[in-house]
N, C-alpha and C positions, 0 to 999 in steps of 0.2 A: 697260271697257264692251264689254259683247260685242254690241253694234250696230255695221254696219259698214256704208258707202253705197260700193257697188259700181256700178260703166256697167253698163248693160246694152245689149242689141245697137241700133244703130243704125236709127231708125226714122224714116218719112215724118211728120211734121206741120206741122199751119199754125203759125208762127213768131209765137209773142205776146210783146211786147216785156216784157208783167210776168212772163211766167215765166223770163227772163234769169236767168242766174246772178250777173250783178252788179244786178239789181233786189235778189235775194235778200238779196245783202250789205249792202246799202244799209236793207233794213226791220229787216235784224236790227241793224246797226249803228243805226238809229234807234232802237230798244229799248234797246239799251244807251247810246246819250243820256238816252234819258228817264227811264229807272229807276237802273241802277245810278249813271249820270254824276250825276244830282243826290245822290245818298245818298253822294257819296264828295263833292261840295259840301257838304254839311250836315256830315258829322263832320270834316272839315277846321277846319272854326268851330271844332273842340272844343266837346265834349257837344252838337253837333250844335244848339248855340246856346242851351243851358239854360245856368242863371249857377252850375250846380254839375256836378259830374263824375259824382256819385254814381248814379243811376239811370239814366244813360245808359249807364254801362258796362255796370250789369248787362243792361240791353237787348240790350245789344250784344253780351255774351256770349253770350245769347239765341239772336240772327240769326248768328253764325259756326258755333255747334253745332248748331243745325238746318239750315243751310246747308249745313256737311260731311256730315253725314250724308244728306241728302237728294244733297249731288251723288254720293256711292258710290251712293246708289240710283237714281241717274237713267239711268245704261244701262235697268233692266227697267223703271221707268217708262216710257219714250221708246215701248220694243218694246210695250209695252200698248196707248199712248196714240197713239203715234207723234208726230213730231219737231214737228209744228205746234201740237199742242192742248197737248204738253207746254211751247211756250214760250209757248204764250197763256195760261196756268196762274203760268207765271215772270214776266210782267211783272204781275200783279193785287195783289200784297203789297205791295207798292213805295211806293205812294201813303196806305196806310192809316197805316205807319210813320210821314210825315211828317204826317198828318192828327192823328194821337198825339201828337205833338213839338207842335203848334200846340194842342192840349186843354191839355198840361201847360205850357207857357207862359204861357196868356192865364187859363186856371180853376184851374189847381196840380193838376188830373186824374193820378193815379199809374196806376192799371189798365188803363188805356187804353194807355199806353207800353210795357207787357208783351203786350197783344195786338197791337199793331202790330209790335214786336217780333217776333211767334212768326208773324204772317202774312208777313213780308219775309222773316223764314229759311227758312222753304218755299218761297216764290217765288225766292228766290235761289240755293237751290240745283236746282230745277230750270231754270232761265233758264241758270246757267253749266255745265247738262250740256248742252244741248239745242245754246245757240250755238256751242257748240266743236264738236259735229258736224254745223251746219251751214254753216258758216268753212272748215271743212277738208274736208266730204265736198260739197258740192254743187258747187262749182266742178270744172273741167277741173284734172288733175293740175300741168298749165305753168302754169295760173292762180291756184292758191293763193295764193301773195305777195303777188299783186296783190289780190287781194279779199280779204284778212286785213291788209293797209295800209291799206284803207277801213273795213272795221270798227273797227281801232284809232284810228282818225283821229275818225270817230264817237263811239267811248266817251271818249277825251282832252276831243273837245271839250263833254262835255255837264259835265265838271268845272268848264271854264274856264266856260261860260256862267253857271252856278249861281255861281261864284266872283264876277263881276261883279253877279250879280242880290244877293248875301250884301253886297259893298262897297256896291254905288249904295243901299240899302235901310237901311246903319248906317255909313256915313262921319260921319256926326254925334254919333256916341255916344259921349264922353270917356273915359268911366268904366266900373269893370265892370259885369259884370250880366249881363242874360239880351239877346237879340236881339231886335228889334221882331216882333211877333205878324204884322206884313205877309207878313214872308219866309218864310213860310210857306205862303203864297196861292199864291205864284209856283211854289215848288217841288212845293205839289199839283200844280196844274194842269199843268203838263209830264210832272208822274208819270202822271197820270192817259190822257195820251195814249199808252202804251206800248202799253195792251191793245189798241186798234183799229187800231197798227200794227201790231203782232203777227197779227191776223185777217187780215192782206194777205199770208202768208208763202205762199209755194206748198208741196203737200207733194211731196217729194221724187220719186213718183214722175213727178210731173207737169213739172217741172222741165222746158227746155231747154238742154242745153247748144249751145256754138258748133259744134260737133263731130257734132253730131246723137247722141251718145251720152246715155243716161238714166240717172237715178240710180233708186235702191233702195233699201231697207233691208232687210238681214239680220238677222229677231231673232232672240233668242235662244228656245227654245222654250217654258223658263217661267221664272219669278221665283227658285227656286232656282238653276239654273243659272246666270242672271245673279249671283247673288250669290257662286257659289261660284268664278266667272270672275273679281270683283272680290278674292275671298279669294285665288286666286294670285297675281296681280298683283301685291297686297301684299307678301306673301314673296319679290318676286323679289329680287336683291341691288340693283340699281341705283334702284327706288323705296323701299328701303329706306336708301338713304343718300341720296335724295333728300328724305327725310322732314325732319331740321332747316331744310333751306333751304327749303320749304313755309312749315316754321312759322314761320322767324326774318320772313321777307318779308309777315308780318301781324301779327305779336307787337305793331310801333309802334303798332298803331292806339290801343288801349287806353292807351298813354303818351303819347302824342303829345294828344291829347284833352283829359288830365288836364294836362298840364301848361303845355297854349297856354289852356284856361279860367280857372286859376288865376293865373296867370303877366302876363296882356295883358286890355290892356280891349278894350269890344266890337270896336272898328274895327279896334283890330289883329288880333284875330283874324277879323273878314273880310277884311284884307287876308293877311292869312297862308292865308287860303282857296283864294285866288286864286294868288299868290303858289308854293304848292306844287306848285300842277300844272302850270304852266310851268317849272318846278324837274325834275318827274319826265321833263316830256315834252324836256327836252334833255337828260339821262341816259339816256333810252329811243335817242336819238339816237346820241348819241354812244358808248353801248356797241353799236347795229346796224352805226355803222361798221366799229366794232375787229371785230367777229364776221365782218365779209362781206369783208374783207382778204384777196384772193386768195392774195397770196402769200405766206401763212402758210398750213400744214397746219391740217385740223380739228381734230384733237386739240390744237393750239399756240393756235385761236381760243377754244376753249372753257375751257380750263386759261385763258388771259389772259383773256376775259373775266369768267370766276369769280371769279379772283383780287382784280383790280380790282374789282369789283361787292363784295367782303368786305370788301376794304381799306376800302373809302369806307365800307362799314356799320359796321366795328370802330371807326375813327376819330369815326364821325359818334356812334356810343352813349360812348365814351370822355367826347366833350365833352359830350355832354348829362349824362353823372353828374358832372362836374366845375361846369357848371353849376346843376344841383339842388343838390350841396354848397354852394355859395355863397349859393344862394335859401332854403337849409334854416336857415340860419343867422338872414339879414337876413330873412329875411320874403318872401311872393310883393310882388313890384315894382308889378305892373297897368301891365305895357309899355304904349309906346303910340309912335305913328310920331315924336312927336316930344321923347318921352326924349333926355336930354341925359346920354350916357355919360360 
């Protein structure tokens, strides 16, 4: 992205506590509760609480291909739009998605899943160009950590909430099948708060820092340019060998989906909603440890962090094909919390 939020020289103003750099992190961390945190609740259910896999995936393929492609375009968007209007843009799709999910639910509505679809992948990928430069450029350089802890604390938590709202909503449901039409209520109505916290964002140059230093944005001068700045990037060696661990770190979603719907009845799979992002968030944990190990070299953090981070992914796809052979055999089971192994 050739947008860049550079200080600029130190100026006199009145000190407004919304234009804080940690207010900052805090509306866009609340964005990332509302939208993206329930939409990683919902497909956690598997199929996002349909009693079939099938048309959610293809949804779903939908929202990650217009997603990727909108976030390479989101540098020259931002520089058109600039960094506010471009995330008040990223939380408006978000809600219509799960608006679509509660049609095909409660009516068997198909069309509607494909348009909710194609608006959450626009929305999504300009939301995830937009907050990663404003996590990392709007804060003070010593502050980064600190207000990108609070954003991730935010997005963590809007999984976990959605995961309780998915259990208390279907702990009663035996058997498989699709998820109560309720839980759906809940997770509009939280999506739908994104856009008016997003309208609270300050734009950049407005900003205060602690420091009395200002931010800015450097665009780029036009739409080709930005493009042909993402087309280096590309080619350079080190995003080019970054490229399978991109992909492998969201290939699960599409298996994972298909085989918690098939696999487990409804309550399991909202407690497996739940259940998974307390799972990620002490892996997130506990690999920040092994990384911030002083006294190991960076090169020795990053090699053992990777490594470990592979291992546990190699091992953990191992057992799930040894498990599908088993399930391919007898039949999907329709787990349930109190299966008796």
């Amino acid at each position: 992205m050739a947008d860049t939020l550079e200080p600029q020289a130190t100026v006199d103003s009145k000190r407004l506590w919304y234009r804080s750099t940690v207010v900052q992190a805090v509306i866009t961390g609340g964005v990332a509760f509302t939208a993206p945190g329930m939409w990683n609740a919902l497909n956690t259910l598997g199929a996002a609480g349909a009693a079939e896999p099938y048309l959610l995936n293809a949804a779903n393929s939908l929202v990650f291909g217009l997603m990727g492609f909108l976030s390479i375009l989101g540098g020259a968007v931002i520089a058109k739009l600039g960094l506010k209007r471009t995330l008040v843009l990223g939380s408006i799709g978000w809600p219509l998605y799960s608006a679509s999910l509660y049609t095909n639910n409660r009516y068997g509505n198909e069309w509607f899943v494909l348009v909710g679809a194609t608006t959450c992948g626009l929305s999504a990928g300009l939301f995830w160009a937009s907050e990663g430069a404003i996590i990392l450029g709007y804060p003070e350089p010593t502050k980064r950590g600190r207000y990108l802890s609070i954003w991730v604390a935010f997005r963590n938590a809007g999984p976990i909430v959605g995961g309780i709202i998915n259990l208390a909503l279907n702990y009663h449901r035996k058997t498989a099948g699709k998820v109560g039409y309720e839980t759906y209520y809940a997770m509009i109505a939280i999506m739908c708060l994104g856009l008016p916290i997003s309208l609270l964002l300050t734009p950049p140059e407005k900003v205060q820092r602690n420091d009395g230093s200002k931010v800015k944005v450097v665009a780029a001068q036009s739409w080709s340019q930005e493009i042909k700045a993402v087309g280096r990037l590309f080619r350079t060696k080190r995003t080019l060998l970054m490229l399978p661990v991109y992909f492998s770190s969201y290939f699960y979603w599409g298996y994972q989906s298909t085989f918690t719907t098939l696999n487990f009845t409804i309550r399991a799979r909202a407690l497996s909603s739940l259940v998974t992002q307390f799972s990620g968030i002490l892996a997130s944990i506990l690999v920040g440890l092994l990384v911030d190990q002083q006294r190991i070299s960076k090169r020795s953090r990053a090699r053992w962090g990777f490594l470990v981070s592979s291992v546990l992914c190699v091992a953990t796809w191992i057992w799930a094909f040894i498990i599908q052979d088993i399930y391919a055999e007898s039949g999907p089971p329709k787990l349930d919390w109190t299966h008796k192994y």
